[in-house]
C-alpha positions in Angstrom: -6.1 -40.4 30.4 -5.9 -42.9 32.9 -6.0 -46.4 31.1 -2.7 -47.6 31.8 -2.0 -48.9 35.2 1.2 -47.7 37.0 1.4 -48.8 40.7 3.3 -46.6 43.6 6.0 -49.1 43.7 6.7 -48.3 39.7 6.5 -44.6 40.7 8.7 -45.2 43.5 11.5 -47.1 41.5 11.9 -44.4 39.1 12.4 -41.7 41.7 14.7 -43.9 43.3 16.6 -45.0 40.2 18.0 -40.7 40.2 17.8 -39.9 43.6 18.0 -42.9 45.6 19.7 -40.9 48.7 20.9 -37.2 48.7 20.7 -34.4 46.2 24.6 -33.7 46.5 24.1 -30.0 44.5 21.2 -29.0 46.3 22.4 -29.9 50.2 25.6 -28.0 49.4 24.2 -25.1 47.8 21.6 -24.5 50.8 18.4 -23.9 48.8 16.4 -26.8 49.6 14.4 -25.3 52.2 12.9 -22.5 49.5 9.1 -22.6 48.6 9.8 -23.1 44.6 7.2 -23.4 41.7 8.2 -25.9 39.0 7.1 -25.3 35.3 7.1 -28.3 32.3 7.0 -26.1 29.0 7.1 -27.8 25.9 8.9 -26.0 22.9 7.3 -27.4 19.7 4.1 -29.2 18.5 3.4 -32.3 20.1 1.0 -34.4 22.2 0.9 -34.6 25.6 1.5 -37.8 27.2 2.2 -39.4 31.1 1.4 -35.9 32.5 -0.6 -37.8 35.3 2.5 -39.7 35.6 4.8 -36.9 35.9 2.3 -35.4 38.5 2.9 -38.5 40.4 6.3 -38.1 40.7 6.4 -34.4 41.8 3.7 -35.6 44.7 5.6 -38.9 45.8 8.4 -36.1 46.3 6.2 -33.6 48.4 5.4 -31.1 46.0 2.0 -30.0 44.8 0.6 -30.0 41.6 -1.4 -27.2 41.0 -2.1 -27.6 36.7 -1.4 -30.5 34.1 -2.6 -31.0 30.7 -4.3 -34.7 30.1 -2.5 -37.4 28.3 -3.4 -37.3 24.6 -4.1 -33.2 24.7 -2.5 -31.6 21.2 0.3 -29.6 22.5 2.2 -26.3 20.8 5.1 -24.1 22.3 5.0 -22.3 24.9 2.3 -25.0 26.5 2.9 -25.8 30.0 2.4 -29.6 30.6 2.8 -29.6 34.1 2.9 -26.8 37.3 3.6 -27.3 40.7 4.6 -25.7 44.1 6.2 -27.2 46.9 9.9 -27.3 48.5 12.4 -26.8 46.1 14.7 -30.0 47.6 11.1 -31.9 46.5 10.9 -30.5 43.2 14.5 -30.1 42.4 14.2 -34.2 43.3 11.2 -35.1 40.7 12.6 -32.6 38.4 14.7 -34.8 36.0 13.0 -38.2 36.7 9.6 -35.8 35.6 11.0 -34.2 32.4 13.0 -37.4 31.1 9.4 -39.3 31.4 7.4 -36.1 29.6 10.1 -36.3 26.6 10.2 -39.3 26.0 6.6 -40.0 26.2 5.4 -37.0 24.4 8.0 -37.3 21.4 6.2 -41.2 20.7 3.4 -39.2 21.6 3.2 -36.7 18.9 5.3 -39.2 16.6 1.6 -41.5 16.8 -0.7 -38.6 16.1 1.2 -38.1 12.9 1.1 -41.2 11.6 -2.3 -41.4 12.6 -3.5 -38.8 10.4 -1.4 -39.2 7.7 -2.8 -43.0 7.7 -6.1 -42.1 8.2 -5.7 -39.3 4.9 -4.4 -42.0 3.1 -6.9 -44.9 4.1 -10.1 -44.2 6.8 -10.3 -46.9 9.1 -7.2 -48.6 8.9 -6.0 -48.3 12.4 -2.2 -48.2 13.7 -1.1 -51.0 15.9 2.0 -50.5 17.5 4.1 -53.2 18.5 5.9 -54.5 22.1 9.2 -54.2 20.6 10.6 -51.6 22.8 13.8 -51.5 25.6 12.5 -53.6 28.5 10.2 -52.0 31.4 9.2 -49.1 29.0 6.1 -51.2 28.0 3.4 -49.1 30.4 5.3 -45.8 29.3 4.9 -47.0 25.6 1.8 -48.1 25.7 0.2 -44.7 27.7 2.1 -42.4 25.1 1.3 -44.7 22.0 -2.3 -44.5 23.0 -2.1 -40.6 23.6 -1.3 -40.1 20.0 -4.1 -42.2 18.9 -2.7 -45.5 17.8 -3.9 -48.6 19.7 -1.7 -51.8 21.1 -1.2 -54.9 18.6 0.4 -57.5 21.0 0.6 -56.2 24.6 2.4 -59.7 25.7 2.5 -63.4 24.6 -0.5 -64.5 26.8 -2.4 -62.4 24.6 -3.1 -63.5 21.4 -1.7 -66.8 19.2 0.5 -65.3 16.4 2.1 -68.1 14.8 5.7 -67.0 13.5 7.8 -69.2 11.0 10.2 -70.5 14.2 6.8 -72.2 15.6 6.1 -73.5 12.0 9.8 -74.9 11.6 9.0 -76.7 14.9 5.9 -78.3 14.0 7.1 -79.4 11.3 5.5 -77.1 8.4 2.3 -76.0 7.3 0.8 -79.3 7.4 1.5 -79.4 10.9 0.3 -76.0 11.5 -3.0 -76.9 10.6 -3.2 -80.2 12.2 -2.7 -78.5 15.5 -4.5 -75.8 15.0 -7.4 -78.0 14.2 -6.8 -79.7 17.7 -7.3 -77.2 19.5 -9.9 -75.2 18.0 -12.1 -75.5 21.1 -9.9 -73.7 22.8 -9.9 -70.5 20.6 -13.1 -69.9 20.7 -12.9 -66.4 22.3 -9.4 -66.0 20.3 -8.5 -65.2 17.0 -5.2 -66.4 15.2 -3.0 -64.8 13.6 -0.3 -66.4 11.3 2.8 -64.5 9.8 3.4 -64.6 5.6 6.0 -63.4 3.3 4.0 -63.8 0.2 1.0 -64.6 -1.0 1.4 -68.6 -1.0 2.3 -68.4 2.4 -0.9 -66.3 3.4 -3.2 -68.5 1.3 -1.5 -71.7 3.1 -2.4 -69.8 6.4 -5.4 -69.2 5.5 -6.2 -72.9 4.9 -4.6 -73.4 8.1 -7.2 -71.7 10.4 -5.6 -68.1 10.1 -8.2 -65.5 11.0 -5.7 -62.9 10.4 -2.7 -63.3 8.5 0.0 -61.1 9.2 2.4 -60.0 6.3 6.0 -59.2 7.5 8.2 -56.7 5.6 6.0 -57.1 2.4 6.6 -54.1 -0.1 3.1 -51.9 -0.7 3.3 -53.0 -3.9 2.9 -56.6 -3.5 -0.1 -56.2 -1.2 -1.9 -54.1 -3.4 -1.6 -57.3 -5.6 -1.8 -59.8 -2.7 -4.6 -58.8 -0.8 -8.1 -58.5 -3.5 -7.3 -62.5 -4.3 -6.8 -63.1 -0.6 -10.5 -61.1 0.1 -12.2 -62.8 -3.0 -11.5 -66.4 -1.2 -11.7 -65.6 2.1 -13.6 -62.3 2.9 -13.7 -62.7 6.3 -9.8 -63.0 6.5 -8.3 -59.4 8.3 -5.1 -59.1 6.7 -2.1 -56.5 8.6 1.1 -55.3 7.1 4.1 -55.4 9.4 8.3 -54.8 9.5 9.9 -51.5 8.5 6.3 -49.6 8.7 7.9 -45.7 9.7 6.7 -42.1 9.1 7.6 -42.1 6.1 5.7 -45.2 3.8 2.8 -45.5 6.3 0.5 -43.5 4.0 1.6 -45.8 1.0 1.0 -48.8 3.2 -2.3 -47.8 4.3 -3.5 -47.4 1.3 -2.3 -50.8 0.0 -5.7 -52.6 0.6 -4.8 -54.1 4.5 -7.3 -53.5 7.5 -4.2 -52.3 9.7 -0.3 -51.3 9.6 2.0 -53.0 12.8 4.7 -50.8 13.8 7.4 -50.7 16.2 9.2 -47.1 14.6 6.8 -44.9 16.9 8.7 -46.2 20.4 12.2 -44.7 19.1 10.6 -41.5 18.0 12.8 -38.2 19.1 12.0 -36.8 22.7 9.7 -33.9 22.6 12.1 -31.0 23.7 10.3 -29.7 27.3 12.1 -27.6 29.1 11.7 -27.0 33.1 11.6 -23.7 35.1 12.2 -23.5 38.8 12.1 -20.3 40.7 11.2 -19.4 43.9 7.9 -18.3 45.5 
């Protein structure tokens, strides 16, 4: 899976961020020189995720990849994500900046893929949308291992899509002012849809009447959208309606079955690390 873009540079940075100069351990103990072959195992059931990335970082340090499994490839123990050959000052280099990236990225890996099913068992076709509420500069790394696991991107920046909050809503001034904007500038949403956030059902019907074409419900309990959301359909069936705030592994199910078309989540980017562990030995 190639879909996310990482340029050299980004490769480059991380490399540099562990190993900006001299490998301290390695000069003193004499073994750089070695031919070496690097292994990536992982030790439990997960999903593999920024392999090709992890491939890239072995290369940019001189070492040559001779196996990797694809991004998104189910994963048990005793699988080996990643081989390669080379220099062992090159590998020995790549080596942690490689197996942080792979345990991070295949712990929100695997993390997505169960939510996905366990959604899907619940409630076929609603889809999990995962958020861009993550540490900065892991967005590509989030996004690559979020869409390994099989869940797809909600809001990849604020360029992307209108979602009108209750801070923009304070600003202009309340719902009345919502929709007289809105209304403004219709002509220039015509290849964008908007989204407007609720906290009850008043609020999603005012959004509605606003110009919402999607309302989103924040930290609503599945309870209350299972009573919420046939009234919101029977008035406005074309209205897509999305639950959000404190969606996690363990209510997703109950949420996806609560009658919305899709379940915002930001839990799957603090999943725990897939546990990979690295061999080195020499050739």
């Amino acid at each position: 899976m190639n879909s996310v873009f990482f340029d050299h540079a980004t490769i480059d940075a991380w490399i540099a961020e562990d190993a900006p100069l001299v490998d301290l351990t390695t000069h003193l103990l004499a073994v750089g020189g070695q031919p070496a072959r690097m292994r990536f195992t992982v030790r439990g059931e997960s999903v593999a995720a920024c392999t090709e990335e992890a491939a890239r970082i072995v290369r940019h340090c001189g070492g040559r990849v001779e196996d990797l499994l694809a991004s998104g490839t189910p994963v048990a123990a005793g699988d080996v994500l990643l081989a390669a050959t080379g220099d062992a000052a090159g590998l020995l280099r790549a080596w942690k900046v490689a197996q942080n990236l792979l345990e991070y990225a295949c712990g929100v890996a695997g993390a997505t893929a169960r939510m996905v099913r366990a959604v899907q068992a619940a409630a076929p076709g609603v889809a999990v949308l995962t958020t861009r509420k993550h540490a900065p500069g892991l967005r590509r790394i989030a996004l690559k291992a979020t869409l390994s696991g099989g869940a797809f991107p909600h809001r990849l920046g604020v360029g992307e899509t209108v979602l009108v909050f209750p801070q923009h809503r304070a600003l202009l001034g309340g719902w009345d002012g919502v929709a007289e904007r809105l209304a403004a500038v219709a002509h220039a949403l015509a290849e964008k849809k908007c989204v407007i956030e609720a906290h009850s059902l008043d609020e999603a019907l005012r959004a509605a009447a606003a110009g919402a074409d999607v309302v989103q419900f924040d930290k609503a309990a599945p309870q209350d959208l299972r009573a919420w959301c046939p009234p919101l359909r029977a008035r406005h069936p074309r209205l897509r309606l999305l639950a959000a705030g404190g969606i996690n592994a363990g209510n997703a199910a109950d949420y996806a079955a609560s009658g919305v078309d899709a379940l915002v989540t930001s839990s799957l980017h603090y999943a725990p690390p897939a546990d990979v562990g690295v061999s080195v030995a020499p050739l």
